[in-house]
N, C-alpha and C positions, 0 to 999 in steps of 0.2 A: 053385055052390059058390064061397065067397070063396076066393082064393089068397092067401097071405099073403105081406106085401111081406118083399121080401130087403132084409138088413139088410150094409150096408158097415162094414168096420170101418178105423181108423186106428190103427195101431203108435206111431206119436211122441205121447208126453204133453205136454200144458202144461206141467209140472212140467219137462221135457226141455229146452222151446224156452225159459224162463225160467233154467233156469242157466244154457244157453249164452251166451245174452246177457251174464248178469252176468259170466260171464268173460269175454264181448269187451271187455266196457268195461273190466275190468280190466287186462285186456291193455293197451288202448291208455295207460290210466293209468301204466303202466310205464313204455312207450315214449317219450310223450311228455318231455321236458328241461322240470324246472319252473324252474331259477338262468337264463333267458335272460339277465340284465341283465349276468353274469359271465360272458366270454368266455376263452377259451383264447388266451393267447398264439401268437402267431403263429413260427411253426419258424425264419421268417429274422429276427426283434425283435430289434436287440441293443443297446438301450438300459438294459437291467437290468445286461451286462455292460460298458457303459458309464460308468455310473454308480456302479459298484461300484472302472472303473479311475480317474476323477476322484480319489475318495476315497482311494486307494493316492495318488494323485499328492499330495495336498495333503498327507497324511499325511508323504509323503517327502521334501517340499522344506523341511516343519518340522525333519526330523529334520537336514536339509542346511544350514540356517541353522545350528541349533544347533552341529551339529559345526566350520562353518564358527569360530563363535565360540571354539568353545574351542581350536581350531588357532593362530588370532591372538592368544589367551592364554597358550596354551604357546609361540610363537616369541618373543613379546615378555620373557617369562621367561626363557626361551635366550639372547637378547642380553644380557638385566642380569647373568646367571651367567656370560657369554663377556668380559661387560665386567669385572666379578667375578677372573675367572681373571686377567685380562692387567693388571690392577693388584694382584693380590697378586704374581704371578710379576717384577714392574717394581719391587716392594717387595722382592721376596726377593733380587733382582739388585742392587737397592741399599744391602740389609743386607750382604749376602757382599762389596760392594766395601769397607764401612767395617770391617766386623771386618777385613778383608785390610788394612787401611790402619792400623787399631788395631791390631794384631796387628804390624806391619813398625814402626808408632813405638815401640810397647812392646821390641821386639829393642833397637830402636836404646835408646831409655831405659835397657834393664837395662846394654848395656853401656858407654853414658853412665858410670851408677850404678857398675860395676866400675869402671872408667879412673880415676874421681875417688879421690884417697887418703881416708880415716880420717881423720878428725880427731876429738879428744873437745873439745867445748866447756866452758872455762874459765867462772869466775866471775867477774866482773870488779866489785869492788868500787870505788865512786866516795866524794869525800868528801861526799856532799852525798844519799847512802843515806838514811840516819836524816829526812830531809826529804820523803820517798818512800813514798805513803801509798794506801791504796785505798778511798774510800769510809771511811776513819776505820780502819783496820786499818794498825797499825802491827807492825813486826817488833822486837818488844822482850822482853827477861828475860835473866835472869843465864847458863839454862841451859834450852837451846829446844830442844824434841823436836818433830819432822816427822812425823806418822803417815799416810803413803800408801797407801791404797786400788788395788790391782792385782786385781779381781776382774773377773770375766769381762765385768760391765757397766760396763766403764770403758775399752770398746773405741767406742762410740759410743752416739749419744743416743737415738733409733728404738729400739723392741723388734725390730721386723725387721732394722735393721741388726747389732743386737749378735747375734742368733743365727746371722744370715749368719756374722759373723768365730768369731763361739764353734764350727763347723763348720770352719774355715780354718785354714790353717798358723798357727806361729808368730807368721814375718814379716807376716800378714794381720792378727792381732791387736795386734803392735806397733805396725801403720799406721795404728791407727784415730785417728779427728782428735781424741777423746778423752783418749784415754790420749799423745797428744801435748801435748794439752793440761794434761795434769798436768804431765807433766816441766817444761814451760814454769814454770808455777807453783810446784813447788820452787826451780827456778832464782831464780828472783823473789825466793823469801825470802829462799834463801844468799846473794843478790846483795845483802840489805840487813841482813845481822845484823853488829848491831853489835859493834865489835873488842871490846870486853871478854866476849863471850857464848862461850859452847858450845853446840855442837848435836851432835843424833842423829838419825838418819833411822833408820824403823821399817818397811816394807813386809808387809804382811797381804794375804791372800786366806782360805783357810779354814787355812791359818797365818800363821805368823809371824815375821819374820828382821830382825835387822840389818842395814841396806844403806849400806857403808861400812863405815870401820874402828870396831870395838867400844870399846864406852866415849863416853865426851864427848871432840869433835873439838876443838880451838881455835878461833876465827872468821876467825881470821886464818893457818891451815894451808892454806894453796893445792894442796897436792898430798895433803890428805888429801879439798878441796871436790871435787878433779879425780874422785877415785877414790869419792867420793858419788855423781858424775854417772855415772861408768862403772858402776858395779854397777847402777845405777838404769837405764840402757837396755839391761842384760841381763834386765832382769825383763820376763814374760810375762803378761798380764791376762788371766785366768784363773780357774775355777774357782770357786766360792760363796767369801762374806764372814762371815767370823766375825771381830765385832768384840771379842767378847772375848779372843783369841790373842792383839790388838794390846795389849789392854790389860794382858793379862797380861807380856807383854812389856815393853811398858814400866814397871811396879814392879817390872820386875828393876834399872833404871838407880840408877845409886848414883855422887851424891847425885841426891835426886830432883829432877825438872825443875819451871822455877818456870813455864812458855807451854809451852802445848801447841798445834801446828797441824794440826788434821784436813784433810787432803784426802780427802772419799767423793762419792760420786752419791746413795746411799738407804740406807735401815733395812738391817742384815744377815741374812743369809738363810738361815747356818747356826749350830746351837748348839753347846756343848761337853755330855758325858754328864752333866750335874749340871740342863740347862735339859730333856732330853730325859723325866730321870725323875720332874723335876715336874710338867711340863706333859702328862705322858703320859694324864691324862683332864680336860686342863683344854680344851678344845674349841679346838685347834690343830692345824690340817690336816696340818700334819708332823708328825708326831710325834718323828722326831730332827732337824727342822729340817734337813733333807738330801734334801728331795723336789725333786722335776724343779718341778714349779707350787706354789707356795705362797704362801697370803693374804696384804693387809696387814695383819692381823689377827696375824695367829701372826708377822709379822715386828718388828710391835710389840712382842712379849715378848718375844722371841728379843733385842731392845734393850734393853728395861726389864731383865729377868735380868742381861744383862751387867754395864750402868750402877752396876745395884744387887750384884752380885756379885764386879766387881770393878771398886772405885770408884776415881776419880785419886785419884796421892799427896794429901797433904794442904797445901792455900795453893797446888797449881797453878792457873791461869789457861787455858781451854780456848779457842780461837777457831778454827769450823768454816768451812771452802770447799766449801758444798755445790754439785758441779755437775749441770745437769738429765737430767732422764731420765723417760721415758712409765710412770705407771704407779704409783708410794707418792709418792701427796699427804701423808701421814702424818710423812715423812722430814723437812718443812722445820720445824715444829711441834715435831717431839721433839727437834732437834740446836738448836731456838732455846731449851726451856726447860734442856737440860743446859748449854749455854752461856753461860746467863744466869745459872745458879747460882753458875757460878765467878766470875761477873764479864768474861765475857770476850762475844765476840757470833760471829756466825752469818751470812757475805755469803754470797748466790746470785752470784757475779760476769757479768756480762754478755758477747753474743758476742765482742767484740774483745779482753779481756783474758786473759794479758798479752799 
């Protein structure tokens, strides 16, 4: 009898020993590092924080120039403000010594100025007057009226100086080299009217007064010329010019004057209520001619009105002293064509006179 072979058996599949494998190899594929070319720094390397403090340092030695510079911009500054201070303070030390110096001559001046007595100055009439002439302006007529301008702007020639004085005392407006200037100038005339005349002197601002005794003086009354000159350095230049007052004033004079002598600086500034209510929409910036600022414009009518409202007696002779002033170009024009109506003329006289 055949026996039949015994048959072995094996438990592990192929299927078994095939996956193991492919998870070894996967395995190892894990394990192994594929970035070799890229190493891990090393734990003691300290060139990265090296090179991170370079940069801080370059960084900071910019930021140390810079400051550096603007330190020597501010000290240099410092000096020119130190220099600054110690010459305004060497200025102020040598303003406080001159007002102290000003201030101690002016004592002594005022009482100079007390000590000295009063005198009023005379006329002193010479015989060789009538030969004494100004540029062609002679002091001639039978019966000579003086009409003196004492308005506020006949304290000096500057706009800034006249409202300096027009803000000051009395005594600060009598002072002005202006209104000194006039007096001189009446003087001039009384000093050359000739004996056979009369005169009257007229003083206006926004009115109007006889200055001296009323009526027509003789030419030759010494102590009525004296008491012309006194009342004349009692007057104040002051206040707005209305030259109509003047004129209204003088056609009160009886018999009427044959020379008439203006002394003003410019056009007048104020009207009477007759120019007010005509001009009250004729495009005149004052309307009653009594404002603080007012045109050359409206100060032209404010004259025309007058002129024309109340005109010289009739066959007087008008001859104008206009002195200067900042400000109505207007002034030299109108007082030369009123003047030349009568026959008579219009000097600007110059610094030195009289």
């Amino acid at each position: 009898m055949f026996q039949r072979r015994r048959q072995e058996t094996f438990n592990l599949a192929f299927l078994d020993v095939m996956s193991c494998g492919l998870g070894a190899v996967l395995m190892i594929f894990l394990i192994i590092k594929h970035n070799i070319a890229v190493q891990a720094p090393h734990p003691n390397d300290v060139t990265p924080a090296l090179n991170i403090m370079k940069t801080e340092q370059q960084t900071l030695k910019k930021s140390l120039t810079t400051i550096r510079k603007n330190i020597s911009t501010v000290t240099i500054q410092n000096n020119k403000i130190k220099q600054a201070i110690a010459q305004t303070r060497a200025r102020i030390i040598t303003a406080r010594a001159s007002a102290t110096a000003l201030s101690n001559a002016n004592s002594q001046l005022k009482k100079t100025i007390v000590s000295i007595p009063k005198a009023v100055k005379t006329v002193k009439k010479t015989g060789v007057v009538k030969k004494q002439y100004l540029i062609g302006l002679g002091v001639k007529g039978a019966r000579i009226a003086i009409l003196v301008d004492h308005s506020a702007s006949m304290t000096d020639r500057r706009l800034i100086d006249i409202i300096t004085r027009k803000t000051g005392s009395d005594r600060d407006k009598m002072a002005g080299p202006k209104w000194q200037r006039t007096k001189k100038i009446v003087s001039w005339i009384l000093a050359r009217l000739p004996d056979s005349s009369d005169v009257g002197v007229i003083g206006y601002n926004d009115s109007a007064r006889t200055v001296g005794p009323q009526g027509w003086l003789k030419a030759t009354n010494k102590a009525g010329l004296k008491k012309i000159l006194l009342n004349l350095n009692r007057l104040v230049p002051e206040n707005a010019t209305n030259l109509d007052r003047a004129l209204q004033q003088l056609r009160q004079m009886s018999p009427p004057p044959t020379d008439i002598y203006l002394i003003t600086d410019g056009l007048p500034t104020t009207g009477n209520p007759g120019f007010s209510l005509k001009n009250m929409l004729g495009g005149c910036r004052s309307i009653t001619g009594k404002g603080n600022n007012i045109s050359g414009e409206c100060r032209l009518k404010i004259f025309n009105y007058g002129v024309q409202n109340t005109p010289l007696p009739y066959g007087s002779r008008l001859n104008v002293i206009l002195l200067p002033i900042e400000g109505d170009p207007e002034a030299a024009p109108a007082y030369w064509r009123w003047a030349a109506e009568t026959g008579g003329m219009m000097i600007t006289p110059g610094e030195g006179w009289p």
